[in-house]
Each structure stands twice: as C-alpha cells, then as structure tokens.
C-alpha positions in Angstrom: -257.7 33.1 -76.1 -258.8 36.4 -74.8 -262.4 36.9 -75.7 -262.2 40.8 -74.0 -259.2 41.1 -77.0 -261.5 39.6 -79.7 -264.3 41.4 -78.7 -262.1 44.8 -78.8 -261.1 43.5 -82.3 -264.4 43.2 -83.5 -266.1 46.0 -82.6 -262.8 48.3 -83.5 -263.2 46.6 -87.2 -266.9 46.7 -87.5 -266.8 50.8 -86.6 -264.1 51.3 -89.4 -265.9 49.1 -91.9 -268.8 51.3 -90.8 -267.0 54.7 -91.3 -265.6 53.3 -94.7 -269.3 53.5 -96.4 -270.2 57.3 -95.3 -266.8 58.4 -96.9 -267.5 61.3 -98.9 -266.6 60.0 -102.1 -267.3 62.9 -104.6 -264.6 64.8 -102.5 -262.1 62.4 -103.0 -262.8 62.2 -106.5 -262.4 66.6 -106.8 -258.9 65.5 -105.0 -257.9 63.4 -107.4 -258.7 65.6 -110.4 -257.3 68.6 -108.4 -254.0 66.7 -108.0 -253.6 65.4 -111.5 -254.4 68.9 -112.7 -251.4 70.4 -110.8 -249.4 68.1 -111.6 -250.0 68.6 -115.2 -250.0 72.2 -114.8 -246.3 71.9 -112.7 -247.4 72.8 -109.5 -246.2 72.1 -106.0 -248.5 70.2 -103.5 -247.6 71.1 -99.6 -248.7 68.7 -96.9 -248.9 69.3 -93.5 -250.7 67.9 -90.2 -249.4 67.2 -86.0 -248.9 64.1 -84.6 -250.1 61.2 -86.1 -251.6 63.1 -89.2 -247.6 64.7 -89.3 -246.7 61.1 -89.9 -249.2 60.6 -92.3 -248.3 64.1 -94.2 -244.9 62.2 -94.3 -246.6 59.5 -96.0 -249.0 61.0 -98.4 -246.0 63.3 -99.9 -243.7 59.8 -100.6 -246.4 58.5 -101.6 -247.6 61.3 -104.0 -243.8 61.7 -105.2 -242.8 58.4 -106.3 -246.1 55.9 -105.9 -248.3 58.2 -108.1 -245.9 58.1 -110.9 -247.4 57.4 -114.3 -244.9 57.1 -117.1 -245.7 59.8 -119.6 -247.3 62.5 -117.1 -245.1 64.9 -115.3 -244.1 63.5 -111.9 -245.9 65.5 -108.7 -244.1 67.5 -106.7 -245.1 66.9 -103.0 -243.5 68.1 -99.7 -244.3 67.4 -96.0 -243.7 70.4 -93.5 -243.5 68.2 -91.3 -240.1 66.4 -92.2 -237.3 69.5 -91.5 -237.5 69.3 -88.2 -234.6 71.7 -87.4 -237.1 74.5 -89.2 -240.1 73.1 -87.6 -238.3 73.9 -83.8 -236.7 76.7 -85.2 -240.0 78.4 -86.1 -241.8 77.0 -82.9 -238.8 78.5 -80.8 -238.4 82.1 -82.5 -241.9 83.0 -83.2 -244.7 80.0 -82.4 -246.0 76.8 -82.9 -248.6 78.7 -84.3 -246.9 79.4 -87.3 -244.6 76.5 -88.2 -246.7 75.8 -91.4 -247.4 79.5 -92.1 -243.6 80.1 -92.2 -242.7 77.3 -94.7 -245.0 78.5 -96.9 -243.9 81.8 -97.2 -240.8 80.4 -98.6 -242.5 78.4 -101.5 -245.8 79.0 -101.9 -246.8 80.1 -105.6 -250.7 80.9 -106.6 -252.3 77.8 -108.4 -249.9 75.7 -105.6 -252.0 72.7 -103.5 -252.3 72.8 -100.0 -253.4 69.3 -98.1 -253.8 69.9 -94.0 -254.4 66.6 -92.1 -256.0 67.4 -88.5 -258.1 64.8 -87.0 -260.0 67.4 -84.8 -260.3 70.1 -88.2 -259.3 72.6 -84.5 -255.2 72.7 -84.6 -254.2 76.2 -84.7 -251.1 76.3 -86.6 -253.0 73.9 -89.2 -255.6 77.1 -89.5 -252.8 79.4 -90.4 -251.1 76.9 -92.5 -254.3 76.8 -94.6 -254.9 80.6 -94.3 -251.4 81.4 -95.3 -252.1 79.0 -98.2 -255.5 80.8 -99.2 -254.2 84.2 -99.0 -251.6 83.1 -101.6 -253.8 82.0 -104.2 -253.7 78.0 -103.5 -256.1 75.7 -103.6 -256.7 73.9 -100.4 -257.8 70.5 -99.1 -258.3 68.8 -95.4 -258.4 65.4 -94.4 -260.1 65.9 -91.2 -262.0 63.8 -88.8 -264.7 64.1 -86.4 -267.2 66.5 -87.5 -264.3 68.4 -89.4 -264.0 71.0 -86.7 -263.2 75.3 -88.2 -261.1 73.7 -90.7 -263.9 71.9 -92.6 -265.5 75.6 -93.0 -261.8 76.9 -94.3 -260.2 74.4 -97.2 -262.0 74.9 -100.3 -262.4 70.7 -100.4 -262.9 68.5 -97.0 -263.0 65.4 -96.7 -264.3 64.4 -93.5 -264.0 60.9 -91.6 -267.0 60.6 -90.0 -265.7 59.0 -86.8 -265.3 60.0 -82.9 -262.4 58.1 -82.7 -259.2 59.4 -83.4 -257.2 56.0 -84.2 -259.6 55.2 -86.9 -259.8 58.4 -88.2 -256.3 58.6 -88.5 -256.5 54.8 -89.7 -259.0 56.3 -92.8 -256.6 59.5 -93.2 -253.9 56.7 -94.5 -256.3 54.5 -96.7 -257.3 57.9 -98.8 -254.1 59.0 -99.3 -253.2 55.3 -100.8 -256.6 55.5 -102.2 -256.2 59.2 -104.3 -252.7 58.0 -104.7 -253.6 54.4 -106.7 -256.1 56.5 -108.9 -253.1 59.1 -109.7 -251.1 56.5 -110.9 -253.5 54.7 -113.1 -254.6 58.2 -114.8 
C-alpha cells in the first residue's frame, strides 16, 4: 500500500469535506426557487461554462431536463451551449471565442429567461459576455464559480461561490450543487 496515495486521498477528502460546510447555502436555496419559478412561468434556462465546467453545463441541463421532473409541474426547459459544437467552432472561427455564448443567446434568449455560467476562476471572458448578453436581455442570471468568484461573482445577479483554491474540487462541488438544486426541483 502506498501511504504517499493515502495521504493524497486524505487530505484531498478532508479539504472538500471542508469546502462542503462554507457553501453558501441561502444562494442555492434563491436557485432553487428561481428555477422552479421559471419553470412554472415556461421559461428557458441556458447553461454554459469551458472545460470541465462545459462538461458540467452538459450535465446540469440533462439533469435539469429529465431528473428534475415532478409529475404535475411543467417540465424545465434547459440547454447547454456547450453541446453544438459545430456552432461553438463556427462562432470561435468567424468572429471569437469571445463570443460563443453571446451568439447563442441572441438566437433564444427571451426577457424573464435563466442564465447559469459555470467558471471556476469567475475570469473567462466569453463566460462575461455570455452573462452580459444574458443581462442586457432581461434574464436573470446565476454563476457557479470557484475561487474567490473572480468579475463574474460582481456580474450574475446570484453567485454561488466554492470557496476553494483548487480547481478539481471546485469543479467536484460545481457537480454536487447541480444534483443538489436538481434533487430539491424534483421533490417540489
């Protein structure tokens, strides 16, 4: 047995376990309501993030789509911008990375819409101009950030920030809330 490995294990698990109890739980609660409202109210929710947190975006709009069902409510409609790839490089390619999320939301955004960026730095440029594409068109925004929540804490309307310095477990948290605010959607 490799007691560097265990060690590494330990420690990885005692920091997350850590991080879990300074969660900002009032803000997930407001994204909870805020989600249950639109759905009631028929509106779209938009998700978007690089990397990791594009993958997660992936996620949380499945998730939000099917796993937050609730026989009797109105079903939620969720999309990742980060799934068309041909758009994503189409955008990046004939005007700029910067703007791959601004673009797609051009296309659909409607006032009263939910916008969810996932950034674990709260710094990614086209993630700001996804969000101030969103705000300029009357939605309602949220970030699940990381770190100290970087300009885009200062930008959504509701953060949630994972106070961590470490990007895995950031991202690690970033996919427990979204089964989290998911589980409570489905048992509203």
């Amino acid at each position: 047995m490799n007691t560097e490995n265990l060690e590494i294990i330990r420690q990885y698990l005692a920091e997350v376990g850590d991080t879990l109890t300074r969660l900002p739980i009032e803000s997930i609660t407001r994204v909870v309501s805020l989600l249950d409202e639109a759905r009631q109210k028929g509106k779209s929710v938009f998700i978007f993030g690089n990397g990791g947190s594009a993958a997660t975006a992936s996620h949380f709009a499945s998730d939000l789509a099917k796993g937050a069902i609730n026989p009797g409510k109105p079903r939620i409609k969720a999309i990742a911008f980060t799934d068309n790839v041909p758009l994503l490089s189409a955008w990046a390619n004939d005007s700029s990375y910067d703007d791959i999320f601004a673009e797609q939301l051009e296309n659909f955004l409607e006032a009263g819409d939910i916008t969810i960026a996932i950034s674990g730095s709260g710094n990614s440029v086209n993630v700001l101009n996804g969000i101030r594409k969103a705000k300029a068109g009357g939605a309602t925004t949220i970030g699940l950030i990381g770190f100290s929540g970087g300009k885009l804490a200062e930008l959504v309307d509701i953060p949630v920030v994972v106070p961590s310095q470490s990007m895995e477990q950031v991202e690690d948290i970033h996919l427990m809330l979204e089964h989290i605010i998911t589980t409570c959607l489905r048992n509203l």
